[in-house]
C-alpha positions as CSV (number, residue, x, y, z in Angstrom):
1,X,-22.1,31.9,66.9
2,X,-22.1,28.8,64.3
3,X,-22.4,29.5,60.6
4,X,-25.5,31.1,59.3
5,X,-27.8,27.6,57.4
6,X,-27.4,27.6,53.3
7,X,-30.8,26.3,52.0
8,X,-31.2,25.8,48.1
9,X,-34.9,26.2,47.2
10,X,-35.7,24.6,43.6
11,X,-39.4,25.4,43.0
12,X,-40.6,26.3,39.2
13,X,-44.0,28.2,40.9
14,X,-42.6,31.6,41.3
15,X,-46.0,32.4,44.1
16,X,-44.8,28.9,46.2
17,X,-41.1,29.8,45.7
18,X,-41.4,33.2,47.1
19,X,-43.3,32.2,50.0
20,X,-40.5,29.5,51.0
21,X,-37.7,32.2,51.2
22,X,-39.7,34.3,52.8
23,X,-40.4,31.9,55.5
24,X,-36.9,31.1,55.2
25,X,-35.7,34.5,55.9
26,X,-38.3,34.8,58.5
27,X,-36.1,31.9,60.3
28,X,-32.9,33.9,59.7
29,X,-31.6,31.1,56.9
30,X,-29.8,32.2,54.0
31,X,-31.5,30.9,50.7
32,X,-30.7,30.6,47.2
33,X,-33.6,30.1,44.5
34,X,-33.5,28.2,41.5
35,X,-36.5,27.8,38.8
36,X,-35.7,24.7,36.9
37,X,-33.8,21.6,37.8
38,X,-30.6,22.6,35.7
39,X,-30.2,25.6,37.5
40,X,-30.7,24.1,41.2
41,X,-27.6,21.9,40.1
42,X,-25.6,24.2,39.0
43,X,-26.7,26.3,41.8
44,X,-26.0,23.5,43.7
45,X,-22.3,22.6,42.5
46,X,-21.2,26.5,43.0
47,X,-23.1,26.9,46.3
48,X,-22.7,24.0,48.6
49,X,-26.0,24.6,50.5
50,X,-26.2,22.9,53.8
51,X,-30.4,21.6,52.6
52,X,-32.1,21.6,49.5
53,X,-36.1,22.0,48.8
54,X,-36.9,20.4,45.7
55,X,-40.3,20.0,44.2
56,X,-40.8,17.1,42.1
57,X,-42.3,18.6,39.2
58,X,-40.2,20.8,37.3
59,X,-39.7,21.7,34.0
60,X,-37.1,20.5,31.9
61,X,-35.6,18.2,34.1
62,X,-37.6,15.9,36.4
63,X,-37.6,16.8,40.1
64,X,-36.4,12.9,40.9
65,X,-33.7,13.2,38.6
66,X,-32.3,16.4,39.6
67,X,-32.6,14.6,43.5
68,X,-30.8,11.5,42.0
69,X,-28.3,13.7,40.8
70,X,-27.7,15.8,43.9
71,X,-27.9,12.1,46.1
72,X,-25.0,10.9,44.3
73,X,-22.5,14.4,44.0
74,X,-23.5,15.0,48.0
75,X,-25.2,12.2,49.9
76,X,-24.6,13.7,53.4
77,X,-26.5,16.9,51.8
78,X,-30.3,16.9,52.9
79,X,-32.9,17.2,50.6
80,X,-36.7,17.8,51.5
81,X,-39.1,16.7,48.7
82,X,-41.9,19.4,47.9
83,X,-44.7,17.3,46.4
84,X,-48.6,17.8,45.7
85,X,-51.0,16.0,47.7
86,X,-51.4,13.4,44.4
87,X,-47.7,12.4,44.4
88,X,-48.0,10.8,47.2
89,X,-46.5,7.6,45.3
90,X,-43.5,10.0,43.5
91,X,-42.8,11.1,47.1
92,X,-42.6,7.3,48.0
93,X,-40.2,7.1,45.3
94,X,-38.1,9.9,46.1
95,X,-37.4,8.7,49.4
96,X,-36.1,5.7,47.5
97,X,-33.6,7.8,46.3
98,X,-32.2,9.4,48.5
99,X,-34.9,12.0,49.4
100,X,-34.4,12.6,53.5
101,X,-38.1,13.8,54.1
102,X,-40.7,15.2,52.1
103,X,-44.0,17.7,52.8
104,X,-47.0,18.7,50.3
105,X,-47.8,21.3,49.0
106,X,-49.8,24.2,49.7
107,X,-47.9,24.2,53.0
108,X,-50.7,25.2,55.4
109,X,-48.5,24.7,58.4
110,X,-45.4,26.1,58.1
111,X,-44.9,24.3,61.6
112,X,-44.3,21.3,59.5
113,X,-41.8,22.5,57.1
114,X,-39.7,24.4,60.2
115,X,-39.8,20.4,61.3
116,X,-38.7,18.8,58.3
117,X,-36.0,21.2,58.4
118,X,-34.9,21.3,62.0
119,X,-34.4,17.0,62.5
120,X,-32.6,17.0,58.5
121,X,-30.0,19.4,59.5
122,X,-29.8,18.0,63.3
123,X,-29.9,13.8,61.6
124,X,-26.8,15.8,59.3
125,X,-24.7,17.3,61.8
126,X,-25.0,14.0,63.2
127,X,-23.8,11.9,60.6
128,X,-21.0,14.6,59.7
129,X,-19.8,14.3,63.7
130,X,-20.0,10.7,63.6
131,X,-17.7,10.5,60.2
132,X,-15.4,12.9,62.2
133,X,-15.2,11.1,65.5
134,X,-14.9,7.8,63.8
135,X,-11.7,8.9,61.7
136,X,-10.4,10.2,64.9
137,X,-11.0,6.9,66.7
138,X,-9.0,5.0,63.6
139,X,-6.5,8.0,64.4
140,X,-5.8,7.4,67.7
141,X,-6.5,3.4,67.5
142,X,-2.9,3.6,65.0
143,X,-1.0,6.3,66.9
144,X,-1.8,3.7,70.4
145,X,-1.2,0.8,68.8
146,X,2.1,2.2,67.6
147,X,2.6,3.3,71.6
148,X,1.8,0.0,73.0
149,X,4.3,-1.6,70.9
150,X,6.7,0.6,72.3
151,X,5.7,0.2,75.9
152,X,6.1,-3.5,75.8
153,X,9.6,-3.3,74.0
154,X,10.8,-1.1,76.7
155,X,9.4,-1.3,80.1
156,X,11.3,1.4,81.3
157,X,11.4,4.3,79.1
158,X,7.4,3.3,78.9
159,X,7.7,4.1,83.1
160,X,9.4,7.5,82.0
161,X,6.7,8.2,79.2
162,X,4.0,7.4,81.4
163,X,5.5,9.5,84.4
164,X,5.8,12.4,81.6
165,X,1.9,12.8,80.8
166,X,0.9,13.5,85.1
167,X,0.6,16.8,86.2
168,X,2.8,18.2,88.9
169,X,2.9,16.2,92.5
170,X,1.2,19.7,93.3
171,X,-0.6,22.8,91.4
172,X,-2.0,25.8,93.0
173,X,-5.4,27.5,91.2
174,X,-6.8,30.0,92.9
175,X,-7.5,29.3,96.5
176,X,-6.7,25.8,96.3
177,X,-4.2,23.0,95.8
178,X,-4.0,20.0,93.8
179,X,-2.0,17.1,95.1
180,X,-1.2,13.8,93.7
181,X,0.4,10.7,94.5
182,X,0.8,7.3,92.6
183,X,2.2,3.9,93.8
184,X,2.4,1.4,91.0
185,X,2.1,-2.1,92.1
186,X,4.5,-3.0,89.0
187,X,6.4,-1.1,87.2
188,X,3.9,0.6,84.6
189,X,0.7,1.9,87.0
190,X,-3.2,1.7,85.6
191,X,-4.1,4.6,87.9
192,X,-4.1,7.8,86.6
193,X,-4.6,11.4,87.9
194,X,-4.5,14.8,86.3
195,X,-5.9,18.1,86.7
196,X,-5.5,21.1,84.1
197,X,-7.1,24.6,83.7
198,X,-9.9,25.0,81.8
199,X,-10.8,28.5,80.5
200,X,-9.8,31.1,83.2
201,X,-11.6,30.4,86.1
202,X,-12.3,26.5,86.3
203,X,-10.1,23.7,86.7
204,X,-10.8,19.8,85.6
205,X,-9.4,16.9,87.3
206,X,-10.3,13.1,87.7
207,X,-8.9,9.9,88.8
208,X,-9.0,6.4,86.9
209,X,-8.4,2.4,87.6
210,X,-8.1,1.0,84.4
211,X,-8.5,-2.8,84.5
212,X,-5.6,-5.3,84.9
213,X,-2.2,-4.4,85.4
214,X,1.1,-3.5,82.8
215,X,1.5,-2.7,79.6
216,X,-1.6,-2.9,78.5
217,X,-3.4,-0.8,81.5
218,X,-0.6,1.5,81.5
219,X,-1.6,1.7,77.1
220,X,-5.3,3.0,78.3
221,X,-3.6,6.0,80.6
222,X,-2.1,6.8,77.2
223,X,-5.9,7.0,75.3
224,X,-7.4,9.2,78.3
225,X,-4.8,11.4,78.3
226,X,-4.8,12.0,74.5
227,X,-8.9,12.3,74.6
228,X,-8.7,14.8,77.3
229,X,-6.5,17.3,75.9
230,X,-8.3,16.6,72.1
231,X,-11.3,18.1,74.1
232,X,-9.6,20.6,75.9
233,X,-7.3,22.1,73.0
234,X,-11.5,21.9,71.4
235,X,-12.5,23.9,74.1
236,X,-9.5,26.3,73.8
237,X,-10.4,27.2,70.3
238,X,-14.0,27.6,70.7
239,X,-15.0,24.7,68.8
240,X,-17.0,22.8,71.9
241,X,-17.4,23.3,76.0
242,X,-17.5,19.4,76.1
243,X,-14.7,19.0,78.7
244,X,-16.5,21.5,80.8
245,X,-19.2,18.9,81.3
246,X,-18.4,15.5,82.8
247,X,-21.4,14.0,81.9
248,X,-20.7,14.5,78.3
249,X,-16.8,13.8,79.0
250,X,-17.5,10.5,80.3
251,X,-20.0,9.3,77.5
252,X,-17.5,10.1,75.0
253,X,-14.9,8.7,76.8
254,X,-17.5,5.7,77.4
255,X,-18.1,5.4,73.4
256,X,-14.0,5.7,72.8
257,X,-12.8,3.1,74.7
258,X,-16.0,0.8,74.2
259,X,-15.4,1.2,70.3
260,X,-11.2,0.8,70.5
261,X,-9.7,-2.6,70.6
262,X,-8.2,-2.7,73.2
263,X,-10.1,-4.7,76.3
264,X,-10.0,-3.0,78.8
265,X,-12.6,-0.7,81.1
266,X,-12.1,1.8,83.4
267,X,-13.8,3.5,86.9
268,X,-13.0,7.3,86.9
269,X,-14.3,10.3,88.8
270,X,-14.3,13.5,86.8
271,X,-15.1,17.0,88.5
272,X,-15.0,20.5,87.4
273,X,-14.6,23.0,89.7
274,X,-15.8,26.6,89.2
275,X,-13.0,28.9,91.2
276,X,-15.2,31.8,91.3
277,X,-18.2,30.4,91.7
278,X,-17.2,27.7,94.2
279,X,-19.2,24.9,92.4
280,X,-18.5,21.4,91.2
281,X,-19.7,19.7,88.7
282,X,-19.1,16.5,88.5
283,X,-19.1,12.3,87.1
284,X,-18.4,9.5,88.3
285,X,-17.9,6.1,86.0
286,X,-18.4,3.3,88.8
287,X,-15.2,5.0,91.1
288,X,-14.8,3.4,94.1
289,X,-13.6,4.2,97.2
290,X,-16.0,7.0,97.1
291,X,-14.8,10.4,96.8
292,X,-14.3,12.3,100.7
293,X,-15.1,15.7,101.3
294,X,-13.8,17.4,104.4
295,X,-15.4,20.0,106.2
296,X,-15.9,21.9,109.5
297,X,-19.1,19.0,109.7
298,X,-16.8,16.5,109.6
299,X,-16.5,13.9,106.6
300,X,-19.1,12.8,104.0
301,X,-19.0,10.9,100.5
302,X,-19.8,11.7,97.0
303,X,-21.9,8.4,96.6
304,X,-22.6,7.5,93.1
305,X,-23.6,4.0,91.8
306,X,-23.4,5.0,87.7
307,X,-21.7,1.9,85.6
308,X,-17.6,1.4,84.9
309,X,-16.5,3.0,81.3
310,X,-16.0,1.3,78.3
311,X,-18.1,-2.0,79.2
312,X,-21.5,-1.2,77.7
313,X,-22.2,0.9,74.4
314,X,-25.5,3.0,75.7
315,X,-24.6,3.1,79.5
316,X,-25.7,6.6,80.3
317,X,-23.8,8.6,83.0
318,X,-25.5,11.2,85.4
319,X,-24.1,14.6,86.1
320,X,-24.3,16.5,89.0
321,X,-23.6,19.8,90.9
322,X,-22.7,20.4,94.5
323,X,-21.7,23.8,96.2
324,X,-17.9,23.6,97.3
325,X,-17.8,26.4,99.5
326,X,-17.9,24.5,103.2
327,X,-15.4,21.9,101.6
328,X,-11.8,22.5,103.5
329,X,-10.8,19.5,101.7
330,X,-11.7,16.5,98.9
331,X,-9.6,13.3,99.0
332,X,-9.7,10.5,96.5
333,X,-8.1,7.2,96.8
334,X,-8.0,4.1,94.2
335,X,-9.6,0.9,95.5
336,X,-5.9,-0.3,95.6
337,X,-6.0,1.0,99.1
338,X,-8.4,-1.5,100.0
339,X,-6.0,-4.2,99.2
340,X,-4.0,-3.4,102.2
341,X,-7.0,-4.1,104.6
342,X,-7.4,-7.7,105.9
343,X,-9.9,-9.9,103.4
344,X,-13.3,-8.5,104.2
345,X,-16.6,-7.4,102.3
346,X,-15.8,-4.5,100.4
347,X,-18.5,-2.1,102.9
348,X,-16.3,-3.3,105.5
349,X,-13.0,-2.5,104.0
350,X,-14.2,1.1,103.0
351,X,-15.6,1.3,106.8
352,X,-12.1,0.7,108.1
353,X,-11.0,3.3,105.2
354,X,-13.0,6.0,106.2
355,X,-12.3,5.0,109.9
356,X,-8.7,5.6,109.5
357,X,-8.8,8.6,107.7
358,X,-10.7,10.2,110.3
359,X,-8.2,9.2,112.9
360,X,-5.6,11.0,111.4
361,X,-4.9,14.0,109.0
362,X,-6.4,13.7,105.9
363,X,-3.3,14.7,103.7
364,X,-1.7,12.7,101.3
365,X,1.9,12.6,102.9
366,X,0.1,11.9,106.1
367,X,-2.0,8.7,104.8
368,X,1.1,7.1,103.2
369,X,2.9,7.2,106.2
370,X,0.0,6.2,108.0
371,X,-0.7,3.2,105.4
372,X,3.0,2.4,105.3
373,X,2.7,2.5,101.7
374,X,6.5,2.6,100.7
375,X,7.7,0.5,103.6
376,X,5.9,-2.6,102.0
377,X,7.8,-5.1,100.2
378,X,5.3,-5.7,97.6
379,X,2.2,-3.3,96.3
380,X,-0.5,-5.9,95.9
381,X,-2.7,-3.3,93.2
382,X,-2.0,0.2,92.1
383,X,-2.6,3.2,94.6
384,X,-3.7,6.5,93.5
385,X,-3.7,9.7,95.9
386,X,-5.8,12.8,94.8
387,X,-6.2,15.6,97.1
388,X,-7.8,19.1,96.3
389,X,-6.7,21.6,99.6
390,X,-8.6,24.8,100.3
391,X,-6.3,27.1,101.4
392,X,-3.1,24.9,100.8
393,X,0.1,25.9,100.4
394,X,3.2,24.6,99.2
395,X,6.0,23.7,101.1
């Protein structure tokens, strides 16, 4: 449960005054009254109320003074002007400022007010998240730029860092197993994988391609990882369930790494899984090969055609929700793999893909062996494995 809503109500008319708290207690706010100007500031200054309704007639002290005041000691505080249907040119002026909205007076329709109310506080909590996220972004953008400094100075321990932040080459929650592999085509990788619990009965887990290769690829695996456990340790104190939901993940990811910097985008597939109930949610931000899922019907795709992350400010990314009960086994592979395929169309090279998997065993050891992935000379783009087993045990 969030915080119970503070409103201030400064209204001289003890008859209109009464009837706005008592609307406003109706809607389960907490109010305080004031009867003059003076006292709505000081009210004001010892309250902190999260919205203020202010008529503009008041005694003593002017109703736009006393918002002019208020404006300037707390601009991110909303304040509704309460005029009479012949202020129509103070209201104007009240909005000039610093007034957010304003409704006459006698309130017929308390429809209107409930309104007024309901998009200050939600334009509010916008601008306060916004303020937040940003000085999080500046944050991070130091703390990275400070990492890729180090990354170039020292290939090597950056190989060590970067081999620090994956999870373990396998995990077991619940009935299943998580199973990763990496091949870097130099010696820092722009793939990535993870998976991690969430809560006590789901577990997260995507795969990414960053653009390019090196240092500065390798930089962006640094970002995600960071903005993935800043969500989950959220989550973990109750604060948001935004890492349960890929679709939210990935347009905060998208606005991160569009905002940063650095020049880079990334395709990723991000899926929740639901242990008990056997359902996964899931995202995908332009992943390609598409995601395989194995079952006792043989082999089918998680097609998606949704946009690459970090290239466009207001790309918009669909989430969706499929039941993982027949599934015996899910298999994701970076489009590296397609590299090792003669030069082709990229429907061909994903035919020959699927084709190969099918001729064979789907599991990770299995496909590099198959792929002869570590008896090349030379890795011609990164390869990421992710494999999620029903059933699978470790050895």
């Amino acid at each position: 449960m969030g915080a119970v809503v503070k409103i201030l109500t400064i209204e001289d008319e003890m008859a209109v005054r009464r009837s706005l708290v008592a609307h406003l207690e109706d809607l389960e706010y907490d109010y305080i009254e004031a009867s003059s100007g003076r006292e709505g500031i000081a009210l004001f200054d010892e309250t902190k109320p999260d919205l203020v309704l202010c008529d503009l007639r008041l005694p003593g002290m002017d109703g736009l003074d006393v918002l002019s005041t208020l404006a300037e000691r707390s601009p991110d505080t909303p304040i509704i002007i309460v005029s009479g249907a012949n202020q129509v040119a103070d209201a104007i002026q009240a909005l000039k400022r610093g007034a957010w909205d304003y409704i006459t007076k006698p309130i017929v329709d308390f429809q209107i007010l409930d309104t007024a109310i309901e998009r200050a506080l939600n334009r509010a909590r916008l601008i306060q998240e916004n303020r937040a996220y940003q000085k999080h972004l500046e944050t991070l953008n130091i703390e990275l730029s400070v990492a890729l400094g180090q990354l170039r100075e020292d290939e090597e321990a950056a190989r060590a860092l970067q081999s620090s932040l994956l999870p373990p080459p396998r995990a077991r929650f619940g009935d299943y197993e998580f199973r990763r592999q990496l091949f870097p085509s130099l010696l820092l990788s722009g793939d990535f994988v993870d998976y991690f619990p969430i809560g006590d009965h789901e577990v997260g887990f995507y795969i990414a391609d960053i653009s390019g290769h090196g240092a500065a690829s390798a930089f962006v695996t640094v970002m995600l990882k960071t903005l993935f456990e800043k969500h989950l340790d959220a989550f973990q104190r109750d604060q948001e369930d935004i890492i349960r939901q890929p679709g939210e993940m990935l347009d905060h990811l998208n606005r991160a790494l569009y905002l940063s910097p650095i020049e880079k985008y990334l395709t990723i597939f991000y899926g929740v899984l639901d242990l008990r109930e056997q359902r996964l949610r899931f995202c995908s931000g332009g992943q390609f090969p598409y995601p395989m899922l194995f079952s006792n019907e043989g082999i089918s795709t998680l097609t998606s055609h949704d946009k690459p992350v970090g290239l466009f400010e207001d790309s918009i990314f669909m989430q969706h929700e499929i039941d993982f009960t027949p599934v015996k086994q899910m298999l994701m592979i970076s489009d590296g793999i397609l590299e090792l395929f003669p030069r082709d169309s990229a429907r061909r090279r994903t035919e020959w893909l699927l084709q190969m998997v099918a001729d064979g065993s789907p599991e990770i050891d299995d496909l590099i062996e198959r792929f002869n992935i570590e008896g090349l000379d030379e890795i011609p783009d990164d390869i990421a494995f992710l494999s999620i087993v029903h059933g699978g045990n470790d050895e």
